[in-house]
N, CA, C and O of each residue as an XYZ file, in Angstrom:
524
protein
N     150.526     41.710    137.542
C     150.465     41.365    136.174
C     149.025     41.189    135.694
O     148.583     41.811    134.728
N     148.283     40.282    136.437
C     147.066     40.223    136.019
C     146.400     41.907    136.076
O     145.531     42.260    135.278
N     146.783     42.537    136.802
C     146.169     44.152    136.824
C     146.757     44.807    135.334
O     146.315     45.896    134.970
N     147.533     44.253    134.697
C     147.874     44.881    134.010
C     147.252     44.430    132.455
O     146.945     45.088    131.462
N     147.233     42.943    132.784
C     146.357     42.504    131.388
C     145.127     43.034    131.659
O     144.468     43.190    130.631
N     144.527     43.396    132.751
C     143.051     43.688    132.771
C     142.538     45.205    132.064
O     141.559     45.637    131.455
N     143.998     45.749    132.614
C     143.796     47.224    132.119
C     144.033     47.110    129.810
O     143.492     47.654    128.848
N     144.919     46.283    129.982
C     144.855     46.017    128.562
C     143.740     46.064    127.980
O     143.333     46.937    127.213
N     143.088     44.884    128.423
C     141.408     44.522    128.027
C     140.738     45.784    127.858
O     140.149     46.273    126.894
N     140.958     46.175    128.973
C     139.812     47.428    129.323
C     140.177     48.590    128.123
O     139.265     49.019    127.417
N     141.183     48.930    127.997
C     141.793     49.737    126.731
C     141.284     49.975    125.290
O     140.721     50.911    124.721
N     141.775     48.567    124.885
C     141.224     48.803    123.813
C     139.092     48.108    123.787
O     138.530     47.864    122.720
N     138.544     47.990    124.855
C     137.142     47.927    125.016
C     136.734     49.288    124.835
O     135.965     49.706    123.970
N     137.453     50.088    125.935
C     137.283     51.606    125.939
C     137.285     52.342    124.043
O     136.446     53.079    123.524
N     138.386     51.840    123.529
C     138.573     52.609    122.085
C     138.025     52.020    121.468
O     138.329     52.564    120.406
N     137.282     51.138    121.160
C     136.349     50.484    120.324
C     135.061     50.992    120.607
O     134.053     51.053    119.902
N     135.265     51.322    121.687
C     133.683     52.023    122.195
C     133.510     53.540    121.929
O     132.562     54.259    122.244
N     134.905     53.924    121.130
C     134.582     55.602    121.029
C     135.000     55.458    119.559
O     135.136     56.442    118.832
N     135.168     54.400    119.213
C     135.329     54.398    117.792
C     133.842     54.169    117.194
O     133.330     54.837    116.295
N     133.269     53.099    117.875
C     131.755     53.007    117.411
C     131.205     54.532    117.997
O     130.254     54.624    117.220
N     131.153     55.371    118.543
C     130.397     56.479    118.733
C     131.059     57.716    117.639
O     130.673     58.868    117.444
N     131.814     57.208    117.244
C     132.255     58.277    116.246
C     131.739     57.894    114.689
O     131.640     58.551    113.653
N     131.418     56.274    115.114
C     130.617     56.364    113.843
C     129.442     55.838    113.515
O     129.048     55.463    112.411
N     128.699     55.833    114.944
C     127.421     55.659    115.015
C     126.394     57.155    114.356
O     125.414     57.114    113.612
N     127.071     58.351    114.962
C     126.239     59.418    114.122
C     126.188     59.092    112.507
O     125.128     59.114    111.882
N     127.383     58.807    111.946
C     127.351     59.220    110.599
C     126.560     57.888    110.262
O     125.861     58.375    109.373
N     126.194     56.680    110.317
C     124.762     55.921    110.470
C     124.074     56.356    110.801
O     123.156     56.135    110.011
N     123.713     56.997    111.610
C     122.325     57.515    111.528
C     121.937     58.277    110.379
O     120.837     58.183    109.833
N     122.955     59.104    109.995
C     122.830     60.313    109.250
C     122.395     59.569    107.828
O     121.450     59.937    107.131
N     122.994     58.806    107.630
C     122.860     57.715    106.066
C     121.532     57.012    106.950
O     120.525     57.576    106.520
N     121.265     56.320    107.681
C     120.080     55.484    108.260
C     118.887     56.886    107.337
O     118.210     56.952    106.311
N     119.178     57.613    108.300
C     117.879     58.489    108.356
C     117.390     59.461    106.937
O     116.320     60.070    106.899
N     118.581     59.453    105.626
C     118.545     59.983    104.790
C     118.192     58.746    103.832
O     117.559     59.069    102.827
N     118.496     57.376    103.973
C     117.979     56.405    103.287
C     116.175     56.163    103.961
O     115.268     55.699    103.269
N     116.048     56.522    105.138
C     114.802     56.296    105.336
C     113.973     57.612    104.798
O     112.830     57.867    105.177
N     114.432     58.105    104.217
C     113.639     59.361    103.983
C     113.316     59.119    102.441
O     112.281     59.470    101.875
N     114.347     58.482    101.895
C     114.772     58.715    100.163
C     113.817     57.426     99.941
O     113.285     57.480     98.832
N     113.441     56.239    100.718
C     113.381     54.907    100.522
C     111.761     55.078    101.319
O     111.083     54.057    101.431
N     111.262     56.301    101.801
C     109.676     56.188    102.145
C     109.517     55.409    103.438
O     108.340     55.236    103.754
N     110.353     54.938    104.193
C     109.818     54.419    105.471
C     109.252     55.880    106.879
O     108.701     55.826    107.979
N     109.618     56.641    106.283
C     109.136     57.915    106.728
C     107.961     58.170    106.973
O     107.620     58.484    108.114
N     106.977     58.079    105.821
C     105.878     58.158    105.835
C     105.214     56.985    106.141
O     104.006     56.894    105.922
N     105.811     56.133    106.590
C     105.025     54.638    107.142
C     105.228     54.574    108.893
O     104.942     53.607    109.599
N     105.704     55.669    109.275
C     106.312     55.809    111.014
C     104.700     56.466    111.274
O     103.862     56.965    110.524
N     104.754     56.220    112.528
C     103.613     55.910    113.364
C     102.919     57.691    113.443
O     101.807     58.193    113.282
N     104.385     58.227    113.803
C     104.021     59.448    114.075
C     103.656     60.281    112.934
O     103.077     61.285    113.349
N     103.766     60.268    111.610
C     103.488     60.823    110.204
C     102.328     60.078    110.057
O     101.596     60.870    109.462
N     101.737     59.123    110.211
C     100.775     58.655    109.480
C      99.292     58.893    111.168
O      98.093     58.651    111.026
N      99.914     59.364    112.443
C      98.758     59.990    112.747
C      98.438     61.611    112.319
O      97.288     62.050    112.329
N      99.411     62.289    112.009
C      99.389     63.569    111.432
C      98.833     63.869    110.218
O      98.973     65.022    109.812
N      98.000     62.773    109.296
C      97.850     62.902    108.162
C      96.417     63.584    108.218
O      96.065     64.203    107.214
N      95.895     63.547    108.882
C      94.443     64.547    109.010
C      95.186     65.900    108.464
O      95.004     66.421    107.364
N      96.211     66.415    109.672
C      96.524     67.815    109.742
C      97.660     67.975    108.490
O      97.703     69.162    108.167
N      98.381     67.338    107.869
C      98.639     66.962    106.819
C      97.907     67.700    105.908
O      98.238     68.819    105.516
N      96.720     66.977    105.491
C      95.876     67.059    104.100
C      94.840     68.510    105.050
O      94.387     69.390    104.318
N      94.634     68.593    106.194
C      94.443     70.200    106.053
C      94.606     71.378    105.952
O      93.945     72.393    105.734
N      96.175     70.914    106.256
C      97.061     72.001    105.269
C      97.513     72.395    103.873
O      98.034     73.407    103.406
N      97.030     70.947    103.257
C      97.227     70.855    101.927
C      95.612     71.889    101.223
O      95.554     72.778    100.374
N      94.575     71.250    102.030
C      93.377     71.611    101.750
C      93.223     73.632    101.804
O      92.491     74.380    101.155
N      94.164     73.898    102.763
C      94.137     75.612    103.221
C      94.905     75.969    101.917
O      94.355     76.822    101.220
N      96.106     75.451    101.462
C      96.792     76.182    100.747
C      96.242     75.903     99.351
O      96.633     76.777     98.577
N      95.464     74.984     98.756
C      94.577     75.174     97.602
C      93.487     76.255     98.229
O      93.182     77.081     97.369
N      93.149     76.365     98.868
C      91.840     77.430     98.954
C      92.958     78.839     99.072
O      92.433     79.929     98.846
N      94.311     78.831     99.383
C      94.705     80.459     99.411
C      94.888     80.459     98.243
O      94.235     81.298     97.624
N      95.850     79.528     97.413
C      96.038     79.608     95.751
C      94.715     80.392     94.879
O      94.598     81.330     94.090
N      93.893     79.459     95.499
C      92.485     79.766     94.343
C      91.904     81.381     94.813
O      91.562     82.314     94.088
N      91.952     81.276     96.370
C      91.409     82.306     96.921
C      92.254     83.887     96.091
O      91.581     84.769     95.559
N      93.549     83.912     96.155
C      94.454     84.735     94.962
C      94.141     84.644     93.990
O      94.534     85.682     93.458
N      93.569     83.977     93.162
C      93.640     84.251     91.605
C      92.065     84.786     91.738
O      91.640     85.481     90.815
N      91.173     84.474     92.883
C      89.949     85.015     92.210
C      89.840     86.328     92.525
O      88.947     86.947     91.947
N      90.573     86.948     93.350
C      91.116     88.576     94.070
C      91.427     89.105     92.832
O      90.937     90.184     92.499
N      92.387     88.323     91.896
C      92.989     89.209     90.842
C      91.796     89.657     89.787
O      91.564     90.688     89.156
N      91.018     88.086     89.936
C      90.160     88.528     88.789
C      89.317     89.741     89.262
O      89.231     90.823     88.680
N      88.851     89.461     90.148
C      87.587     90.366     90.715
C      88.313     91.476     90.649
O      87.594     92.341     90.147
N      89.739     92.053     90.982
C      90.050     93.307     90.622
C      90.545     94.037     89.342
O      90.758     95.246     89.251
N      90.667     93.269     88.545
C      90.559     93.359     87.257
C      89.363     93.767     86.598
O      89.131     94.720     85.854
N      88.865     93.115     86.901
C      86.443     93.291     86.425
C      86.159     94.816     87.156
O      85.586     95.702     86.521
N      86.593     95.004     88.469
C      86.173     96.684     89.248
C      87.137     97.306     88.311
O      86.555     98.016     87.490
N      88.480     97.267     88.162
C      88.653     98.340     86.975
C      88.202     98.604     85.700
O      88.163     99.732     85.210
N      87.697     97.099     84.889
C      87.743     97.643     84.192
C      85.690     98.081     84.174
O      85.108     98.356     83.124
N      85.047     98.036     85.428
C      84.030     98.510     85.560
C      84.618     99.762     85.612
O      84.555    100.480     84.614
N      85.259    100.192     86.760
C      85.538    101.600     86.748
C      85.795    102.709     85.678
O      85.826    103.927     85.857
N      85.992    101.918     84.391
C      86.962    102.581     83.578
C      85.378    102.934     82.458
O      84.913    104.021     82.116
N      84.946    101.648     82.169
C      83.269    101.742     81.782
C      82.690    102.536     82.430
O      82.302    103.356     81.598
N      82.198    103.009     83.878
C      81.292    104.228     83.942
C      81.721    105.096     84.082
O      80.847    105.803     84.582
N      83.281    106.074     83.902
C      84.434    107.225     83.376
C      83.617    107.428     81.745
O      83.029    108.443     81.370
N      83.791    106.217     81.014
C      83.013    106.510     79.479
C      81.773    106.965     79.912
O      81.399    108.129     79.776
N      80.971    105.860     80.558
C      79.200    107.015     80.200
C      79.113    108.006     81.127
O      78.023    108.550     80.948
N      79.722    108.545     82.064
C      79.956    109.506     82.995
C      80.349    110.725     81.729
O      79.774    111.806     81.598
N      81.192    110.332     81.094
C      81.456    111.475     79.827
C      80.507    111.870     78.935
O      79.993    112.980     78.796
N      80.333    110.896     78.369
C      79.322    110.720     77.438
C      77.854    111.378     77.770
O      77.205    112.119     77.032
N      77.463    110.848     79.247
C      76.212    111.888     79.929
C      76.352    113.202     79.212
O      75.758    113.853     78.353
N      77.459    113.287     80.001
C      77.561    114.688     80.045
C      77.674    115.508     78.755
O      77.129    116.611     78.759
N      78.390    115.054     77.525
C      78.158    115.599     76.139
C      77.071    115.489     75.985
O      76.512    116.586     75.975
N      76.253    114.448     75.811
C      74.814    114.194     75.797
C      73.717    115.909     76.506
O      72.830    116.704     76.195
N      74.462    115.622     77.339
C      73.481    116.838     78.192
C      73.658    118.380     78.283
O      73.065    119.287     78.868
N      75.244    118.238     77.053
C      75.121    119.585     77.100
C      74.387    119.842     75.533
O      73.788    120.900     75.346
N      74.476    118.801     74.427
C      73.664    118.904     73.617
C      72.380    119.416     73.514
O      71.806    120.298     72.877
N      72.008    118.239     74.683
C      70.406    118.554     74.977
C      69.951    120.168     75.743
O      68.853    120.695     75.568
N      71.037    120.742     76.572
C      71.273    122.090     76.867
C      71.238    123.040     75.782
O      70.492    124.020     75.753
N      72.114    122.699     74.844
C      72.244    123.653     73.701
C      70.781    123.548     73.104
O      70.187    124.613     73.269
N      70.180    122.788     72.594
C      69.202    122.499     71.982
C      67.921    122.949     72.489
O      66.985    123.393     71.823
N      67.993    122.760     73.929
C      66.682    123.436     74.770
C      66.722    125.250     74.610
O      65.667    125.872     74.482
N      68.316    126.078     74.644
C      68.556    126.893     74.411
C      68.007    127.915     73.033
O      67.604    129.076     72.959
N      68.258    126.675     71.910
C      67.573    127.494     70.586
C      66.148    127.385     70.333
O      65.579    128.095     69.504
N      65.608    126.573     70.984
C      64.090    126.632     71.274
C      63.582    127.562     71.433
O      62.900    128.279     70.700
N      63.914    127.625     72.525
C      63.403    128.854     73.502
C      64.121    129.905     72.829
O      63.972    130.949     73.464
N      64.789    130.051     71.878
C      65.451    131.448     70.971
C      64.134    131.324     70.005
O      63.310    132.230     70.126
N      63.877    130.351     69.117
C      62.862    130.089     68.587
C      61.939    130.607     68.811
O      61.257    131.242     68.007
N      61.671    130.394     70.267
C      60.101    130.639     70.107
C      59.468    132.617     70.334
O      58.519    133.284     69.922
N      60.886    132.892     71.365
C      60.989    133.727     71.618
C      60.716    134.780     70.444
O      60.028    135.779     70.654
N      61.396    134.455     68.964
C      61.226    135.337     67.903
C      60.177    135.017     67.300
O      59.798    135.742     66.381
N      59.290    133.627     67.724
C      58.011    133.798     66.676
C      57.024    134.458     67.308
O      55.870    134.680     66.940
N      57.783    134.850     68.634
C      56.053    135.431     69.752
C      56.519    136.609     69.132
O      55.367    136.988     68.919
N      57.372    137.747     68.537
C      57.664    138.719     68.003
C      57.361    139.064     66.868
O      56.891    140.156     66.548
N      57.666    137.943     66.003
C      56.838    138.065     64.787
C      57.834    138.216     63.552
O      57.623    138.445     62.362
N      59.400    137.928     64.536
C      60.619    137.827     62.966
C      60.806    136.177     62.588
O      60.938    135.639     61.489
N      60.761    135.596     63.966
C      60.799    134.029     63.477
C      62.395    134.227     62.605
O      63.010    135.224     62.229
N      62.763    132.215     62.493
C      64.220    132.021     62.301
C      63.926    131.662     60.917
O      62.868    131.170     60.526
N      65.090    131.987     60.108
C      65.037    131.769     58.559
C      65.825    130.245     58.288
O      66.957    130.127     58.759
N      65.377    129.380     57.721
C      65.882    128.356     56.980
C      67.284    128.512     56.295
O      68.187    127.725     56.581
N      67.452    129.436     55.470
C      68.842    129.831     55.010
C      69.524    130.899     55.421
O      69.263    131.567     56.422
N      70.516    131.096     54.562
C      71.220    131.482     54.869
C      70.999    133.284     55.170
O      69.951    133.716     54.690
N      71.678    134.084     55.734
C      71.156    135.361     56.112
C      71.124    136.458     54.728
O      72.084    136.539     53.963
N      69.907    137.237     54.565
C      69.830    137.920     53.427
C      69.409    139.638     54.284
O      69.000    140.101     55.349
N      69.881    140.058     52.876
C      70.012    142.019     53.455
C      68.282    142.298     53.259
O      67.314    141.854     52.642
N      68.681    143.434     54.318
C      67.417    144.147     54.344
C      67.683    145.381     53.167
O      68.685    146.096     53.177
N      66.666    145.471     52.234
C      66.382    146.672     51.954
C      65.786    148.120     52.332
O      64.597    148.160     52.016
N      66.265    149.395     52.944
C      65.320    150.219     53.134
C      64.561    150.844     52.145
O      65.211    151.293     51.202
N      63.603    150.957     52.124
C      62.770    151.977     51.484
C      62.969    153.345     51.227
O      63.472    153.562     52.330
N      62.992    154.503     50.656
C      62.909    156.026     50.586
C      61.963    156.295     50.664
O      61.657    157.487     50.633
């Protein structure tokens, strides 16, 4: 008999003990989501020696942020450099065929005054022959 109250005891010790493990996780789970929501998180030993590497990660990802926007700019400025010397790259070049053409009637110029007809001011007039 006494073996039998003992096993009693032992019984429900046993189910109380798997009743608390069935609801010891879901405490933690609320423990550890109130310690998160409520900041004791960042007061644990192990977060607050990590805070160097912390804030140098914070420190890397402002320098990639910034480091991106100044990429954009700077490639923005080469195009629209690029696009600026396309204009005087053109422009030369009308320029120089002007100055081509122009060197051209010169030298037509001069060519007819070493002859002795030379270029007329207006407009073109008939020759008369003689009888």
């Amino acid at each position: 008999m006494e073996q039998e109250q003992q096993q009693d005891i032992q019984e429900p010790s046993r189910q109380d003990e798997e009743r608390k493990d069935s609801q010891e996780p879901e405490r933690k789970r609320r423990n550890w989501l109130s310690r998160i929501l409520g900041g004791e998180v960042l007061q644990s030993r192990a977060v607050v020696k990590q805070i160097p590497l912390i804030l140098l990660l914070c420190f890397y990802a402002i320098v990639l942020v910034y480091n991106r926007y100044k990429v954009e700019d700077l490639t923005k400025a080469k195009a629209e450099a690029q696009e600026r010397n396309n204009y005087l790259r053109e422009a030369r070049i009308e320029l120089q065929k002007r100055y081509q053409e122009s060197i051209k009637i010169s030298q037509i110029a001069e060519m007819l005054d070493s002859t002795g007809i030379g270029i007329t001011a207006g407009p073109p007039y008939e020759l008369k022959a003689e009888d």
